[in-house]
PQR file of N, CA, C, O and H, with PARSE charges and radii, in Angstrom:
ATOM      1  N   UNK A   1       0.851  -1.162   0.000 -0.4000 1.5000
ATOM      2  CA  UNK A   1       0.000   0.000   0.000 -0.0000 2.0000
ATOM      3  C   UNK A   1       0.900   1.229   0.000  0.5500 1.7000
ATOM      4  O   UNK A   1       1.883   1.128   0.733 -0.5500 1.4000
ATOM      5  N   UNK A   2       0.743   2.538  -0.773 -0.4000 1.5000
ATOM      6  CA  UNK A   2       1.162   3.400  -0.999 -0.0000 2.0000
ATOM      7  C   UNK A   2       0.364   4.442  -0.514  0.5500 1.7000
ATOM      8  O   UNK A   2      -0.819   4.119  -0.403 -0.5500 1.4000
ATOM      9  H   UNK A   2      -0.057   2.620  -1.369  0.4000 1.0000
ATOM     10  N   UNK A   3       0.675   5.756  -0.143 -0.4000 1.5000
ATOM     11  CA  UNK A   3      -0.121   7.005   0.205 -0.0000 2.0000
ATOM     12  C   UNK A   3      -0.026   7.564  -1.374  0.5500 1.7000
ATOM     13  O   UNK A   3       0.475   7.050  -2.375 -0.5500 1.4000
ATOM     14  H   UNK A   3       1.635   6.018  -0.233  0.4000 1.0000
ATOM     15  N   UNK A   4      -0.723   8.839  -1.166 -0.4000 1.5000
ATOM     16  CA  UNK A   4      -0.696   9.631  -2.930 -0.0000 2.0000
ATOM     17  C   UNK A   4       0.344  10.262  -2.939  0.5500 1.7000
ATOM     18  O   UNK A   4       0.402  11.006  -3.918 -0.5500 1.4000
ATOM     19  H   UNK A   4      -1.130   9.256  -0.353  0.4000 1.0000
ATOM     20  N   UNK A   5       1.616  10.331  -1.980 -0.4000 1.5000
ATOM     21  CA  UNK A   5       2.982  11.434  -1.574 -0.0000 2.0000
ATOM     22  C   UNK A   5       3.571   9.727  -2.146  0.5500 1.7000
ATOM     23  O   UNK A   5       4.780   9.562  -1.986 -0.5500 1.4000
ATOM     24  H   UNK A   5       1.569   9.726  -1.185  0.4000 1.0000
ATOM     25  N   UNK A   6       3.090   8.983  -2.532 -0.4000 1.5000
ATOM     26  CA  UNK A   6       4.503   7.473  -2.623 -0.0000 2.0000
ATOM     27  C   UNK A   6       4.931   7.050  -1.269  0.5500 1.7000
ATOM     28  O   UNK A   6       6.046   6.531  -1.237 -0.5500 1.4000
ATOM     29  H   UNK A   6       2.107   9.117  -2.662  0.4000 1.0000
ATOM     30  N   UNK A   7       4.398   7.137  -0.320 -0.4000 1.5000
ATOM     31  CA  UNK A   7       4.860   6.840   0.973 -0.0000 2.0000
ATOM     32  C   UNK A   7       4.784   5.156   1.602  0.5500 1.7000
ATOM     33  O   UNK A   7       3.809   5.167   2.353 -0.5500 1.4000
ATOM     34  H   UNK A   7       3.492   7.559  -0.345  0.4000 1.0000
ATOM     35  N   UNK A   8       5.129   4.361   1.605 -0.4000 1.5000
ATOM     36  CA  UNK A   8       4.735   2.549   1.724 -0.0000 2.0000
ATOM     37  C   UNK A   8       4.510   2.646   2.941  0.5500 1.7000
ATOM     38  O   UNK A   8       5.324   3.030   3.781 -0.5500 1.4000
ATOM     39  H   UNK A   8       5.921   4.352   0.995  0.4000 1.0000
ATOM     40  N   UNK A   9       3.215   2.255   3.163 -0.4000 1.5000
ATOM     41  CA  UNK A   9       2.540   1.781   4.459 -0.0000 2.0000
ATOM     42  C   UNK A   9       2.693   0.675   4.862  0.5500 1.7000
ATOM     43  O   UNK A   9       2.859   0.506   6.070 -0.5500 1.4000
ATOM     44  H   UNK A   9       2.555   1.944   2.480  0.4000 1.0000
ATOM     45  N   UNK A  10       2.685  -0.282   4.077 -0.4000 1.5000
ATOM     46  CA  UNK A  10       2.390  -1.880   4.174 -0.0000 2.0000
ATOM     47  C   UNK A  10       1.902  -2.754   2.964  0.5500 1.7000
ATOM     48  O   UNK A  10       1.611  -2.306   1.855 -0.5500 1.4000
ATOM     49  H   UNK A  10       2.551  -0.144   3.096  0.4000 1.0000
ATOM     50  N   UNK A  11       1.866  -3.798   3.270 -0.4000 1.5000
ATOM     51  CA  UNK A  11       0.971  -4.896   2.603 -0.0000 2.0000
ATOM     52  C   UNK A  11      -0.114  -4.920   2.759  0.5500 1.7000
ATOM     53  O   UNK A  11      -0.155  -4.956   3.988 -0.5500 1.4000
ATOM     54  H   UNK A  11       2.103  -4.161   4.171  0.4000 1.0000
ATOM     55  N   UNK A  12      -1.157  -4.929   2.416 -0.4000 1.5000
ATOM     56  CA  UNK A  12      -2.518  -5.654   2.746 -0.0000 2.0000
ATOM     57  C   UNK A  12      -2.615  -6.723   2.426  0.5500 1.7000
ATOM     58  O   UNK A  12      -2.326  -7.322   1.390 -0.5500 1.4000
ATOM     59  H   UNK A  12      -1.124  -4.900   1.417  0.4000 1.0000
ATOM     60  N   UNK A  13      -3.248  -7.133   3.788 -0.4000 1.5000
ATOM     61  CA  UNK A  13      -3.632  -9.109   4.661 -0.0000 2.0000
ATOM     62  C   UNK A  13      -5.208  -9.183   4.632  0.5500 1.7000
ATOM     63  O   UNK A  13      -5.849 -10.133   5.082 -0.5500 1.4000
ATOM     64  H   UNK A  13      -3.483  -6.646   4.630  0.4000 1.0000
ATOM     65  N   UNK A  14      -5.695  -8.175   4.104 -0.4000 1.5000
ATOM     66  CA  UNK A  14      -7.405  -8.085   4.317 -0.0000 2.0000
ATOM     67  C   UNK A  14      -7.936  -6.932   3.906  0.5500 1.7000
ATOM     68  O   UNK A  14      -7.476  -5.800   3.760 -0.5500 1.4000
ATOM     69  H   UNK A  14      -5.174  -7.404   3.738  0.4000 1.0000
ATOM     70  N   UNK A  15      -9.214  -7.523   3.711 -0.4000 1.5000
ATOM     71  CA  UNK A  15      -9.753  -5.894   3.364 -0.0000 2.0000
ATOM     72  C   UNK A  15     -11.429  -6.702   3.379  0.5500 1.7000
ATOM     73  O   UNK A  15     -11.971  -7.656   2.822 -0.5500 1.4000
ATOM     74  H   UNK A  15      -9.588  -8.443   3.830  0.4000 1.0000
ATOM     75  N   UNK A  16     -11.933  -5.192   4.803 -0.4000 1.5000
ATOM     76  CA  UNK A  16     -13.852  -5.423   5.030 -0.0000 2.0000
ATOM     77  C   UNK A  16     -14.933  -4.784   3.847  0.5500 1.7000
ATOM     78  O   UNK A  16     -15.027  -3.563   3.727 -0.5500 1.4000
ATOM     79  H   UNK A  16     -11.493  -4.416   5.255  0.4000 1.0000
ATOM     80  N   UNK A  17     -15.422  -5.353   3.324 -0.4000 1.5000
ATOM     81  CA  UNK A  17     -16.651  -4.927   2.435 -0.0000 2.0000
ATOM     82  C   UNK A  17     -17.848  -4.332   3.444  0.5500 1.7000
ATOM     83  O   UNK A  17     -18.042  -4.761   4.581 -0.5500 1.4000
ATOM     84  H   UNK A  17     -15.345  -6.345   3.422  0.4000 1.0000
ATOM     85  N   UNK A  18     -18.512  -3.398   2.887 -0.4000 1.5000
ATOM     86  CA  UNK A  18     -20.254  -3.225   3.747 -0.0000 2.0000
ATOM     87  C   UNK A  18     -21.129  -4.345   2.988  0.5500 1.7000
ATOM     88  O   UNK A  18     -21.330  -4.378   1.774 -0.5500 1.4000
ATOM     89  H   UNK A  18     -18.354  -3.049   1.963  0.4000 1.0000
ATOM     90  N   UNK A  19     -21.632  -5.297   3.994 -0.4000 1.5000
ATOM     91  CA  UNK A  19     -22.144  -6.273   3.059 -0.0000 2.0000
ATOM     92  C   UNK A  19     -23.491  -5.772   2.263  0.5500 1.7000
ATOM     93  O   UNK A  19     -24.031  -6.459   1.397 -0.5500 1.4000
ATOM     94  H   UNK A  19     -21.469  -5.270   4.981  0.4000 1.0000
ATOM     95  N   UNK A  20     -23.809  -4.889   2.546 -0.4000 1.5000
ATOM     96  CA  UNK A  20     -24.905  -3.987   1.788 -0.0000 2.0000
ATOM     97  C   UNK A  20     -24.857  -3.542   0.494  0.5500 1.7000
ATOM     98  O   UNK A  20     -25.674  -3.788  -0.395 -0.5500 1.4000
ATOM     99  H   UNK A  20     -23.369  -4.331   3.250  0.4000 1.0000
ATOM    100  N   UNK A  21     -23.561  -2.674   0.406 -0.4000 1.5000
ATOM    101  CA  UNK A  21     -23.531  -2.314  -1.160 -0.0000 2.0000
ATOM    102  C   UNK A  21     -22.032  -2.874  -1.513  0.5500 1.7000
ATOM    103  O   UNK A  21     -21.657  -2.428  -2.598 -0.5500 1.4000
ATOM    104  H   UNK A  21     -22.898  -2.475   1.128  0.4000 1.0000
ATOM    105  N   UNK A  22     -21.309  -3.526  -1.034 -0.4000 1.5000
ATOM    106  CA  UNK A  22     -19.699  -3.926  -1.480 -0.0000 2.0000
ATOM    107  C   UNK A  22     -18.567  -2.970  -1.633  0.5500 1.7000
ATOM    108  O   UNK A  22     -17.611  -3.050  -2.404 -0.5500 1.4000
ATOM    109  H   UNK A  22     -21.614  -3.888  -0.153  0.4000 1.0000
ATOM    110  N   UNK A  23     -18.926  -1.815  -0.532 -0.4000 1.5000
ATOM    111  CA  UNK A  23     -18.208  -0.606  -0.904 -0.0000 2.0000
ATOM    112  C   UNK A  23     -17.024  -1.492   0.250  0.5500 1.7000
ATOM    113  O   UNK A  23     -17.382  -2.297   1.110 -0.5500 1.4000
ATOM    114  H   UNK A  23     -19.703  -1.749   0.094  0.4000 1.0000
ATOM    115  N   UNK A  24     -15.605  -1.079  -0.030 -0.4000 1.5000
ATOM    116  CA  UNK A  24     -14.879  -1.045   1.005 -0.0000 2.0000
ATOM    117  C   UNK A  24     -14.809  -0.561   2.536  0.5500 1.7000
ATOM    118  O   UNK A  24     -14.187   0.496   2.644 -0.5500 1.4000
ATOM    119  H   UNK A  24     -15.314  -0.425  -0.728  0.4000 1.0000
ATOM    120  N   UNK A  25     -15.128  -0.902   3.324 -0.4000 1.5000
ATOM    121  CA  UNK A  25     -14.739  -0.393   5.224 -0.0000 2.0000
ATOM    122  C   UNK A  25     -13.209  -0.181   5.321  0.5500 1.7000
ATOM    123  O   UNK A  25     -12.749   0.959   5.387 -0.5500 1.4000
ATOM    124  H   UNK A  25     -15.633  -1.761   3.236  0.4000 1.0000
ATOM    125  N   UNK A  26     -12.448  -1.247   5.331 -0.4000 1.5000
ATOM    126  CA  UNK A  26     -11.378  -1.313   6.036 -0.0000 2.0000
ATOM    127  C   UNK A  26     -10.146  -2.219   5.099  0.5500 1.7000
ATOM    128  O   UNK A  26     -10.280  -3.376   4.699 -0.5500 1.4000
ATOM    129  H   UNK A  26     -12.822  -2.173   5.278  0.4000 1.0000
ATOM    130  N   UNK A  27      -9.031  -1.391   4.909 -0.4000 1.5000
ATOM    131  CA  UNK A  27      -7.911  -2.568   4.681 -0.0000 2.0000
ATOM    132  C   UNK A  27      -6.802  -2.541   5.978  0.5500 1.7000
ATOM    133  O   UNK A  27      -6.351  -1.687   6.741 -0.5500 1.4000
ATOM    134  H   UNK A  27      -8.922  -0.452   5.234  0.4000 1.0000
ATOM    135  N   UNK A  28      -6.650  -3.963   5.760 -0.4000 1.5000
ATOM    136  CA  UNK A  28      -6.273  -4.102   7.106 -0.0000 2.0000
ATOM    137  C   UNK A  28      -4.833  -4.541   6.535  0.5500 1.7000
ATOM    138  O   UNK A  28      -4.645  -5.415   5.688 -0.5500 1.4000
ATOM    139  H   UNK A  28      -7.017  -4.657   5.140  0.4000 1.0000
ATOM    140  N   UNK A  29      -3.804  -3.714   7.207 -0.4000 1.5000
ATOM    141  CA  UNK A  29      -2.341  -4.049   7.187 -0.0000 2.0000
ATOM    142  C   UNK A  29      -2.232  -4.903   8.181  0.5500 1.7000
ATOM    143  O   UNK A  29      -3.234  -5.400   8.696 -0.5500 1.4000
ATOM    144  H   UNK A  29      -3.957  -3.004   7.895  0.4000 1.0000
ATOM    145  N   UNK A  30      -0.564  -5.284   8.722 -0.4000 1.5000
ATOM    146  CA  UNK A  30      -0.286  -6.350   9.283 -0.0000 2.0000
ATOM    147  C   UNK A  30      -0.375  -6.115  10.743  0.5500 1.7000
ATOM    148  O   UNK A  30      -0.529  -7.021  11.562 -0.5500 1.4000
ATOM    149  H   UNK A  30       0.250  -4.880   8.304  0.4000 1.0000
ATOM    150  N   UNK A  31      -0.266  -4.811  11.041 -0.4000 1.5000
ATOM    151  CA  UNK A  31      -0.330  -4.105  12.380 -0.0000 2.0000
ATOM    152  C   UNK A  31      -0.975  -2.747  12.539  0.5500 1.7000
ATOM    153  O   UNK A  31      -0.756  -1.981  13.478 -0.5500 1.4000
ATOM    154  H   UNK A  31      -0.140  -4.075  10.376  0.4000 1.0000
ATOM    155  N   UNK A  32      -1.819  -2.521  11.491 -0.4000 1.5000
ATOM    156  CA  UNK A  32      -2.847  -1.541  11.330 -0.0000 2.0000
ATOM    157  C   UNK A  32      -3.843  -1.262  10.550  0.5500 1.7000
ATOM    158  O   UNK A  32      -3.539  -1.712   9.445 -0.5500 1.4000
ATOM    159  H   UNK A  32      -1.997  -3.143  10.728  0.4000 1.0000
ATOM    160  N   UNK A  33      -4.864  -0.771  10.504 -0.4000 1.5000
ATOM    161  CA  UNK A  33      -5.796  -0.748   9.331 -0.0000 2.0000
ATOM    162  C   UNK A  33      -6.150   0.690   8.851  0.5500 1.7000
ATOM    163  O   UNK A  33      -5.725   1.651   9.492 -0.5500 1.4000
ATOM    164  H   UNK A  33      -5.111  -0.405  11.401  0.4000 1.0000
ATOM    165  N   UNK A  34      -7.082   0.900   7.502 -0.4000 1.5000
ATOM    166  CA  UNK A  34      -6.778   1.958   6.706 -0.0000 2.0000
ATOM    167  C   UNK A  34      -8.323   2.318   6.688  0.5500 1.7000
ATOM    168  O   UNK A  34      -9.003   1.291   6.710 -0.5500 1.4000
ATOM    169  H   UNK A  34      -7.428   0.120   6.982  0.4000 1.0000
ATOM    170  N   UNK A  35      -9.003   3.382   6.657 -0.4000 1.5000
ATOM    171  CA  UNK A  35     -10.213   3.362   6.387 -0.0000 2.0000
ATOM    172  C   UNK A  35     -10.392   3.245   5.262  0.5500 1.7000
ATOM    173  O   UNK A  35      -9.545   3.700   4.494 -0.5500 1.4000
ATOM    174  H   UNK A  35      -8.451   4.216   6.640  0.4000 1.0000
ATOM    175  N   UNK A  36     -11.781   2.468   4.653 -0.4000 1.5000
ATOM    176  CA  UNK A  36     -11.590   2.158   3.085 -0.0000 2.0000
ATOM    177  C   UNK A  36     -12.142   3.894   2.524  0.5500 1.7000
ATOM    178  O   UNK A  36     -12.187   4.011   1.300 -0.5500 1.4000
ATOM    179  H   UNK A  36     -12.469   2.098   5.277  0.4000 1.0000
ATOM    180  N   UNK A  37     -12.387   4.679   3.036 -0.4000 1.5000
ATOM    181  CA  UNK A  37     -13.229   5.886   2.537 -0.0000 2.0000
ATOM    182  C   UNK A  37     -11.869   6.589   1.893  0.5500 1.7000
ATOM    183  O   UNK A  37     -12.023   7.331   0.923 -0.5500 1.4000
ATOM    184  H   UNK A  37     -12.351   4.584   4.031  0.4000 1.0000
ATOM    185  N   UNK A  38     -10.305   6.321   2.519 -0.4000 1.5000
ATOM    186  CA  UNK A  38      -8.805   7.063   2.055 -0.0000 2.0000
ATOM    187  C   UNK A  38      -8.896   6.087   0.734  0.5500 1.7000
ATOM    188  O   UNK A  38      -8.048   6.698   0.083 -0.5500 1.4000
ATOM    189  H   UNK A  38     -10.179   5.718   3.307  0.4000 1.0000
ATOM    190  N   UNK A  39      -9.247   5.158  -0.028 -0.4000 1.5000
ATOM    191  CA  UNK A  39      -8.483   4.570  -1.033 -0.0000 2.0000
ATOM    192  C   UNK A  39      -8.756   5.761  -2.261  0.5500 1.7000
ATOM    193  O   UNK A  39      -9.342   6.843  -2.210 -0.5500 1.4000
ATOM    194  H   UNK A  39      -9.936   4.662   0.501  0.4000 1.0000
ATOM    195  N   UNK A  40      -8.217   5.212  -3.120 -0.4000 1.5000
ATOM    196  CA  UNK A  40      -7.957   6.031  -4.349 -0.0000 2.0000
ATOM    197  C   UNK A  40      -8.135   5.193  -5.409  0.5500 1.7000
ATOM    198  O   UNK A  40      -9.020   5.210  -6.265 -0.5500 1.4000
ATOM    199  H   UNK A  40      -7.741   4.334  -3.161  0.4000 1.0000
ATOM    200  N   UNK A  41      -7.266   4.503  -5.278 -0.4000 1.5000
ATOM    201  CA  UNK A  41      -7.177   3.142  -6.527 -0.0000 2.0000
ATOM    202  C   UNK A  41      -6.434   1.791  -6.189  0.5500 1.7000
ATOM    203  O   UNK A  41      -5.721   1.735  -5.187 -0.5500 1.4000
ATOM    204  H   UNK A  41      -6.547   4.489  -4.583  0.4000 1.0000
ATOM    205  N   UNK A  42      -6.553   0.999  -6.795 -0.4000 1.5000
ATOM    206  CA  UNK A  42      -5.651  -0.092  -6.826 -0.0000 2.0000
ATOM    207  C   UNK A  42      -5.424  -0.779  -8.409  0.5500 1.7000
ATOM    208  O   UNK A  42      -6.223  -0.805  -9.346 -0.5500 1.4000
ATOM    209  H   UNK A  42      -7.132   1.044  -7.609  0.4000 1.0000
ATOM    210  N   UNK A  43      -4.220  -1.243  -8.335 -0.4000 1.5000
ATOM    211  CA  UNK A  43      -3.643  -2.133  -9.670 -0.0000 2.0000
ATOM    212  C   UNK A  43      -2.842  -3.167  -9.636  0.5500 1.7000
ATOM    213  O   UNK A  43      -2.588  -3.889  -8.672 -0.5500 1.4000
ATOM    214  H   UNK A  43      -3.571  -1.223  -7.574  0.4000 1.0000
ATOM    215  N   UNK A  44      -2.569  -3.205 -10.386 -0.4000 1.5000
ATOM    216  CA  UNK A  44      -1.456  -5.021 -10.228 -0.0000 2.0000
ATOM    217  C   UNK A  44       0.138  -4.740  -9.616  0.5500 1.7000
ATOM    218  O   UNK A  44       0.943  -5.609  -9.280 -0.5500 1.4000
ATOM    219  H   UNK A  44      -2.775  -2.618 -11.169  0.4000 1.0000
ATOM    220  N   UNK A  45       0.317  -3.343  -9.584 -0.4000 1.5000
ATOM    221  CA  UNK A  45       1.208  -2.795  -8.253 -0.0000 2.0000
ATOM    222  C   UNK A  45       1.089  -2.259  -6.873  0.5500 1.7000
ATOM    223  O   UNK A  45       1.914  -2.557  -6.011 -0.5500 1.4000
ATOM    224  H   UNK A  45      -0.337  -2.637  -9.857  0.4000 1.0000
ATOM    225  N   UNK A  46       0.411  -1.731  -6.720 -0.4000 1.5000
ATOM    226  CA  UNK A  46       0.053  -1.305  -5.464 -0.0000 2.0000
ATOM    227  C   UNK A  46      -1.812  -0.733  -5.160  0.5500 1.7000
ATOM    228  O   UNK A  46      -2.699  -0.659  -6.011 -0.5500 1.4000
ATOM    229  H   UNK A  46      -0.260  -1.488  -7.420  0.4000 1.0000
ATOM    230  N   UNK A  47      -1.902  -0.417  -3.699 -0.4000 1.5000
ATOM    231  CA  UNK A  47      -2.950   0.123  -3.615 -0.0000 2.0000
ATOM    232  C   UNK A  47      -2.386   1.395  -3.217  0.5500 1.7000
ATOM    233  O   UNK A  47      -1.247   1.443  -2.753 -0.5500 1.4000
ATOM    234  H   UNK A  47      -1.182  -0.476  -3.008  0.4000 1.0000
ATOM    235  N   UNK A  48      -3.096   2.423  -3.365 -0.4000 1.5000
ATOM    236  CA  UNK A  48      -3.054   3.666  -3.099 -0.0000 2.0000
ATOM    237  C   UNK A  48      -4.331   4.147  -2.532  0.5500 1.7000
ATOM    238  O   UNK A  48      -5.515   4.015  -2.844 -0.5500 1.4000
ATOM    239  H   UNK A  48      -4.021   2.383  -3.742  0.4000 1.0000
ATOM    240  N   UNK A  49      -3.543   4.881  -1.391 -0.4000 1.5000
ATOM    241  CA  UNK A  49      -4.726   5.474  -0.040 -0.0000 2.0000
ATOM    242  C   UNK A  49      -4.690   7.295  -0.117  0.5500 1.7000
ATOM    243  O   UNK A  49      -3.638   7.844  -0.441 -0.5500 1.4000
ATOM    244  H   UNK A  49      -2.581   4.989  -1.138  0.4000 1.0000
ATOM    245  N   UNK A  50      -5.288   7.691   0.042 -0.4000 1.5000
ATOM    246  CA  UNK A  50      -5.051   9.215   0.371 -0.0000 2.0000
ATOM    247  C   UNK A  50      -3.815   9.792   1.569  0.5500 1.7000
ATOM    248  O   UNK A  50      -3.974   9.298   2.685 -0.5500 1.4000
ATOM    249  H   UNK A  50      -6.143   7.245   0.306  0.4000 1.0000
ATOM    250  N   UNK A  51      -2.938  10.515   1.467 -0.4000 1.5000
ATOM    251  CA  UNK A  51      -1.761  10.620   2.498 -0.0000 2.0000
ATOM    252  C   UNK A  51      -2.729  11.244   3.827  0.5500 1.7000
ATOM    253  O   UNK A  51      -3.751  11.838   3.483 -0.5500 1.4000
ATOM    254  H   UNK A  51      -2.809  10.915   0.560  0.4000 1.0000
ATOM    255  N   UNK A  52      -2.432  11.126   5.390 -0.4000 1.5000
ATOM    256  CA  UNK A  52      -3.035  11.819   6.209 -0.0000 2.0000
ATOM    257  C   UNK A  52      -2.371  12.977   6.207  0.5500 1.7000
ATOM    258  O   UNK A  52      -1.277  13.096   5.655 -0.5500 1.4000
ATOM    259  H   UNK A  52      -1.602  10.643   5.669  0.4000 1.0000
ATOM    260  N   UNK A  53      -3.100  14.131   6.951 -0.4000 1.5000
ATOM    261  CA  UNK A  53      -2.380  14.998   7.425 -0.0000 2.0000
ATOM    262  C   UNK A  53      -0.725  14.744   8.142  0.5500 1.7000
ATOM    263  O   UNK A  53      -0.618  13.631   8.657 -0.5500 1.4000
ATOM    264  H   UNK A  53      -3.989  14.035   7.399  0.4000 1.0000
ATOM    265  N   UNK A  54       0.309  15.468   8.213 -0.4000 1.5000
ATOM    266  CA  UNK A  54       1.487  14.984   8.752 -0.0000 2.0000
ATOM    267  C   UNK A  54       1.200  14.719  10.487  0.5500 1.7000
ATOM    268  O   UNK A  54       2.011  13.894  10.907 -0.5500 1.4000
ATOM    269  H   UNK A  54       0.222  16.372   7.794  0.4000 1.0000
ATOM    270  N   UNK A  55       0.210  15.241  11.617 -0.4000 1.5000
ATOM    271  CA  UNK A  55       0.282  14.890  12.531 -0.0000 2.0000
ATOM    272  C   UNK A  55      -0.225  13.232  12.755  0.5500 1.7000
ATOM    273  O   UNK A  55      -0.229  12.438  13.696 -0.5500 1.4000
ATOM    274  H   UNK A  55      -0.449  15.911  11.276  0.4000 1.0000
ATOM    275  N   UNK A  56      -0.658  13.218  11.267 -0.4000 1.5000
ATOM    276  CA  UNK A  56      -1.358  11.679  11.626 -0.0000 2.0000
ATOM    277  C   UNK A  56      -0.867  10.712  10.616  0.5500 1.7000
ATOM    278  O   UNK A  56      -1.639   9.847  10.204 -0.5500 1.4000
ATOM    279  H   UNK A  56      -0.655  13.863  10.503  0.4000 1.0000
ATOM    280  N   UNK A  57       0.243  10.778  10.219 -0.4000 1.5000
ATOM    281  CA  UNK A  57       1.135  10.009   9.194 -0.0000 2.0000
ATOM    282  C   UNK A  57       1.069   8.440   8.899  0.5500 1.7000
ATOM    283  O   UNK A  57       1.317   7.824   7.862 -0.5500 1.4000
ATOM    284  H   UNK A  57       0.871  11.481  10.554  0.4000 1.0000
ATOM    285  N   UNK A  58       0.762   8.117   9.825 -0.4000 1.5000
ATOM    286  CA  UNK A  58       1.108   6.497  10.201 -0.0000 2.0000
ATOM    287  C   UNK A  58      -0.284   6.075  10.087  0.5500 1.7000
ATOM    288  O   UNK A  58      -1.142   6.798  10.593 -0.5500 1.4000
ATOM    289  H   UNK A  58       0.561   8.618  10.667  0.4000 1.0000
ATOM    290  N   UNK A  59      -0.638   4.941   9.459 -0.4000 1.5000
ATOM    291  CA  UNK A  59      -1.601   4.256   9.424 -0.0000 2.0000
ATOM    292  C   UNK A  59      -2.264   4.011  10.695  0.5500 1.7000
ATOM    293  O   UNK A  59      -1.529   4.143  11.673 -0.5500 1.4000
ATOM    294  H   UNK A  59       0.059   4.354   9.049  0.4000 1.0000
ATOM    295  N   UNK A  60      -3.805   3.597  10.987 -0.4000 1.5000
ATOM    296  CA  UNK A  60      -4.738   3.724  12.197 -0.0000 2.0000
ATOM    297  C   UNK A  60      -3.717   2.406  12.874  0.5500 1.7000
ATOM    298  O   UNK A  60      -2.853   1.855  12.191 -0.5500 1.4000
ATOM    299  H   UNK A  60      -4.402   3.490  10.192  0.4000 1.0000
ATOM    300  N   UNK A  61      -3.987   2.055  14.253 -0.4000 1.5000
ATOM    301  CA  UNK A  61      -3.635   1.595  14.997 -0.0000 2.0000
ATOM    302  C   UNK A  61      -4.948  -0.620  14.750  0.5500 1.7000
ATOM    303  O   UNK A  61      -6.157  -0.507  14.951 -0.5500 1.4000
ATOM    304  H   UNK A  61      -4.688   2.502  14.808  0.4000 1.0000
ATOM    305  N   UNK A  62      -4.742  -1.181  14.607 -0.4000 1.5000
ATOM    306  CA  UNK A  62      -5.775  -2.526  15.241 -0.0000 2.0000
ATOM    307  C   UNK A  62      -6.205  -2.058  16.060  0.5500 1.7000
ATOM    308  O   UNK A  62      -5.574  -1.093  16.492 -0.5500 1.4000
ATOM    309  H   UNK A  62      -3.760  -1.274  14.444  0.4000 1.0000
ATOM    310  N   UNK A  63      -7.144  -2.327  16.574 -0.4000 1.5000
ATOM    311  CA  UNK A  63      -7.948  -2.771  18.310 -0.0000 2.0000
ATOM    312  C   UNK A  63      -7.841  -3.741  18.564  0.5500 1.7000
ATOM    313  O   UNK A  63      -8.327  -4.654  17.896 -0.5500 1.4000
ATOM    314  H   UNK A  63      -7.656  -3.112  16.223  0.4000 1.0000
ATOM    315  N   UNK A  64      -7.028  -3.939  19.838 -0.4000 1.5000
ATOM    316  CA  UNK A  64      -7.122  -5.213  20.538 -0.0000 2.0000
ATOM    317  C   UNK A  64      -8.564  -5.992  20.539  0.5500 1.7000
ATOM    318  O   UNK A  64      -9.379  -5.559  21.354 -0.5500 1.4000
ATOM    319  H   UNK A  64      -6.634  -3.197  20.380  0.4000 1.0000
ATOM    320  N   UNK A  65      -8.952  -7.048  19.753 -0.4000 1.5000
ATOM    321  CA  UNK A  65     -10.324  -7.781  19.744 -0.0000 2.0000
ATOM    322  C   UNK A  65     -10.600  -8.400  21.133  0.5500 1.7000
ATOM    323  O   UNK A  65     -11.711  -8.773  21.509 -0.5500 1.4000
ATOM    324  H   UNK A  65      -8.290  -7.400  19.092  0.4000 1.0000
ATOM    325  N   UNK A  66      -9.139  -8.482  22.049 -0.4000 1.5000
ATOM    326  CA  UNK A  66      -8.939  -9.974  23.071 -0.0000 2.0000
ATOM    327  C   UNK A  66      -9.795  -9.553  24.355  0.5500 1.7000
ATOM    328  O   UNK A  66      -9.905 -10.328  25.305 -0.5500 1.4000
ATOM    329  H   UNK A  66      -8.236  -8.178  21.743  0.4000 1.0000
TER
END
């Protein structure tokens, strides 16, 4: 996964659909997830997310499920 600045976030291991209309929720990296509302695009190289603001650079955090 890429930001729109080229920035590598991660891999994506998952990604949540709304089972309603099949829009994207969530891609989920290996130790964080992305809201699906930041994507932009994807292709047979990368996905691309919208960059955050710089105070919030780093991809969302998991929630502990346990």
């Amino acid at each position: 996964m890429l930001d729109d600045h080229g920035r590598e976030l991660g891999h994506v291991r998952d990604v949540e659909f709304d089972p309603r209309d099949g829009s994207v929720v969530t891609l989920i990296l290996k130790d964080a997830y992305v809201d699906g509302a930041r994507l932009l695009g994807l292709g047979s190289y990368a996905v691309v997310v919208r960059a955050l603001a710089p105070s919030d650079s780093m991809p969302d955090t998991v929630p502990d499920h346990a």
